[in-house]
N, C-alpha and C positions, 0 to 999 in steps of 0.2 A: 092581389099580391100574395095573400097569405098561400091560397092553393096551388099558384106556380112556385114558390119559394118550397112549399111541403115537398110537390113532384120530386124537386131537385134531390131535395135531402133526403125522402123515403124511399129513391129510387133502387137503390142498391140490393137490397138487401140485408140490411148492414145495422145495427144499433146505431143511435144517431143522438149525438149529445149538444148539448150548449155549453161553452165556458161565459156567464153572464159575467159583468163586472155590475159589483156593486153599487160602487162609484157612479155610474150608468144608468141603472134602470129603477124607476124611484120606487122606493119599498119594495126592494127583491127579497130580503129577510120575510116580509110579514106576505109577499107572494106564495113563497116557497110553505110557509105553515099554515098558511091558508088551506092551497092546494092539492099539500103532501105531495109534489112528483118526488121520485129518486135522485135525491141532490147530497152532494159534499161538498162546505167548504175550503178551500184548497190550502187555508191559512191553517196550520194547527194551532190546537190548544182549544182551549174554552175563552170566546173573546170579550172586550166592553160591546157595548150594545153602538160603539162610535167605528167600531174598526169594524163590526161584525156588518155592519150596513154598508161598507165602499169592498167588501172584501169580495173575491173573484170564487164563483160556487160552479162545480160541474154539477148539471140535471141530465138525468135520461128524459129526453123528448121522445115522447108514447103517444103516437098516429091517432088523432080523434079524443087523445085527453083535453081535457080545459085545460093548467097549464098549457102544452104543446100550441093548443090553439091561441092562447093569450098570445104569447109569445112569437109567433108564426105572424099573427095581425097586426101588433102594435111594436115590433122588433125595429123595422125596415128603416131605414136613416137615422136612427138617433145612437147606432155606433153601441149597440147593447153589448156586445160580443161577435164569440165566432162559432162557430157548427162542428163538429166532426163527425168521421163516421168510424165504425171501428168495429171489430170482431168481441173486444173485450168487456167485461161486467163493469161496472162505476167502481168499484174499489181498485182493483188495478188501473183502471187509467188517473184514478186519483194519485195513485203513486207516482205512475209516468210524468203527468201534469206539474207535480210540486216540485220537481226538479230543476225546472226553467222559469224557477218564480223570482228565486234572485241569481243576478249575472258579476262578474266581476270585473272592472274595468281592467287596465292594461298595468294599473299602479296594486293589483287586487284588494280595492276596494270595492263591497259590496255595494250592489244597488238592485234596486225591482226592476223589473223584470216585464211589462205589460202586456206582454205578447198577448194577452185574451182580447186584447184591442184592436178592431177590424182595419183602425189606421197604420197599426203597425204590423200586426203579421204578415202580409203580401208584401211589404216593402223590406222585410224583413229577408224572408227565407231566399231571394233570390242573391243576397248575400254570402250564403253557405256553401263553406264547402261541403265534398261530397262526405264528409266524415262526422259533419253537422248535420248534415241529414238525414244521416243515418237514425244520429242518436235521437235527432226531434221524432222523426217519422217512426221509428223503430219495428216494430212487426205490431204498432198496438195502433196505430193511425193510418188506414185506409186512405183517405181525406181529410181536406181541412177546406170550409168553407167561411166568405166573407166578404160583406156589402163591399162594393167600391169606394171610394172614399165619397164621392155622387152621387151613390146611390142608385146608379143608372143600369148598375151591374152586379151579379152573383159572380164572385170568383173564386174555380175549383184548384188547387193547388194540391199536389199528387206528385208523390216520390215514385217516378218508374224506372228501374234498369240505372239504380243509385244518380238519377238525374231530375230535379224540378220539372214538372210539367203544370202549365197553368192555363186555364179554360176559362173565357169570359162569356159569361150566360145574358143578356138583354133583358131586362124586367121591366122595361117600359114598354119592350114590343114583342112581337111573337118571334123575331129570328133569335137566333143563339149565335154566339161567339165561334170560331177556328180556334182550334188548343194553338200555346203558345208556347215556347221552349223558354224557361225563364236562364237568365245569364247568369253562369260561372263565373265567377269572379278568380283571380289567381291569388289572393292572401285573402287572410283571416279576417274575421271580421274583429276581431282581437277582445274580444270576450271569452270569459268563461264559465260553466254552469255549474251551480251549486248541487 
């Protein structure tokens, strides 16, 4: 799993990050100092050692690091996060990132936001309009990848010609998916992003 899942994501050419949630993956804080990858946590401030443990970290995943590898092997159905790939340094896309951490409902009232969660982003984006995707996809997210809810599947989710495109990849077997046109919706999903 781990070297078909790498292909996917090293394929591009492209920086290739993780949004892990904390919440997720047990000891992602004492991972991250162990291993030293390139990480930020997306929650500002200096946190208690209670938030700093569930809180959502982008890592640069670096081809043939231990992290990269850790991560790559033991990631796969336990919903750790999502993948992207991207032209940009980890500082910028940390900015990009923090922006869609809290949402506001229809009364604007704040709330989080989980989107780093592989159950939510795909069910998510095909919600948006095309003005939402703009701003998620923006020119700093090439890709966005993430398990199937199954596990049965990689799915690539890709802003092209300001429209969703979605690719189901097979990780149980050798064939691969037919890209998918994900659906437009005509209203909002009636959120909005901090």
């Amino acid at each position: 799993m781990e070297q078909k899942l790498g292909q996917f994501l090293f394929s591009d050419n492209a920086l290739v990050y993780a949004i892990l949630d904390g919440a997720s993956v047990p000891d992602l804080p004492m991972r991250l100092f162990e291993m030293q990858p390139p990480n930020v946590c997306l929650y500002r401030g200096d946190l208690d050692a209670d938030l700093a443990e569930v809180a959502p970290y982008l890592v640069h995943l670096i081809p043939g690091t231990r992290f990269a590898n850790w991560v790559l092997s033991e990631c796969w159905g336990k919903h750790w996060g999502i993948f992207v790939q991207s032209p940009y340094p980890l500082i910028e896309l940390r900015k990009h990132f923090r922006k869609f951490l809290t949402v506001h409902d229809q009364e604007g009232n704040p709330m989080l936001f989980r989107y780093y969660d592989p159950r939510v982003l795909p069910k998510f984006l095909p919600t948006c309009k095309e003005e939402e995707l703009s701003l998620i996809f923006d020119d700093k997210v090439r890709a966005f990848f993430a398990e199937s809810d199954d596990a049965g599947e990689l799915i690539r989710l890709q802003c092209v010609n300001n429209e969703l495109k979605q690719w189901n990849f097979a990780m149980q077997q050798s064939t691969v998916g037919m890209p998918q046109h994900a659906h437009q919706p005509n209203q909002s999903v009636g959120v909005s992003y901090a």
